[in-house]
C-alpha positions in Angstrom: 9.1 14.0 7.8 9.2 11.0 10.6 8.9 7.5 9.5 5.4 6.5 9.9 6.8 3.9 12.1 9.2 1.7 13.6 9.7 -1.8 13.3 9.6 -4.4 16.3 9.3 -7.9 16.6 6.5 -9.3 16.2 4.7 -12.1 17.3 5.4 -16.3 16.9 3.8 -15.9 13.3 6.0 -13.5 11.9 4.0 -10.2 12.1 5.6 -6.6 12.9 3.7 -4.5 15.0 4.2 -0.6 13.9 3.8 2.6 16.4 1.7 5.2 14.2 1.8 8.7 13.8 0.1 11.7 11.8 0.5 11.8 7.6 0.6 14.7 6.0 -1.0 15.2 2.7 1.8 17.1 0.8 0.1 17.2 -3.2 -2.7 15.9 -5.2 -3.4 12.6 -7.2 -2.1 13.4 -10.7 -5.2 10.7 -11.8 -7.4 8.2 -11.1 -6.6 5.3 -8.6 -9.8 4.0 -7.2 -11.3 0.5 -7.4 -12.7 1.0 -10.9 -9.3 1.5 -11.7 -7.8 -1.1 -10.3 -10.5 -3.8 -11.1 -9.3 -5.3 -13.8 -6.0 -6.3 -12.2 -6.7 -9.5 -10.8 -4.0 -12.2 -11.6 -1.4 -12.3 -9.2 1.4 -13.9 -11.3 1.0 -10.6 -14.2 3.9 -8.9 -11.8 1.5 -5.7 -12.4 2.0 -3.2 -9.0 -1.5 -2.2 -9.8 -2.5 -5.9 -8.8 -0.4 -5.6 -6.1 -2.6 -2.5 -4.9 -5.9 -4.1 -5.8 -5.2 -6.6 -3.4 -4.1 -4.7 -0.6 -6.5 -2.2 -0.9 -10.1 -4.0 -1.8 -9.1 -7.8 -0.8 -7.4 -7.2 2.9 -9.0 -5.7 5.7 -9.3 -2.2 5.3 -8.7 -0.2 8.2 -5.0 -1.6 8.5 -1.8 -0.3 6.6 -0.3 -2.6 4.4 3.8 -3.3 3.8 3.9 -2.9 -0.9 6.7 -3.5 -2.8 9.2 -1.1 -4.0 7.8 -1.6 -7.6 3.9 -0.8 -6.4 5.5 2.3 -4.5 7.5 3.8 -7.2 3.7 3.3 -9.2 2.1 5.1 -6.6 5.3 8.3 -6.5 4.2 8.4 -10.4 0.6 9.2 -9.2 1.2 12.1 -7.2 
């Protein structure tokens, strides 16, 4: 499958602007991984991906896609 997008440079601040494209569902959750889930993460410094998720998901704005860490995205391959 394509890349959901490609980098480019950004503005003066540092952000990267990303060309989107279609995602594909391809299986189910394996569990759980809503808010109520993810609540009780809440200190930053634990080094927890699941408080890395909590923050990107329920704390940012939400209709934007977020850049995670390789440790919260090998979490999130054990979910599905």
């Amino acid at each position: 499958m394509s890349p959901i997008g490609e980098d480019q440079a950004g503005a003066d601040d540092g952000t990267i602007n990303l060309h989107c494209c279609w995602v594909k569902r391809t299986a189910l959750a394996k569990r759980p991984l809503g808010r109520s889930e993810l609540k009780q993460f809440t200190d930053w410094n634990d080094g927890q991906p699941e408080t890395e998720l909590n923050f990107k998901f329920y704390r940012q704005a939400t209709n934007k896609i977020v850049g995670i860490s390789n440790e919260a995205a090998t979490f999130l391959d054990g979910c599905f």
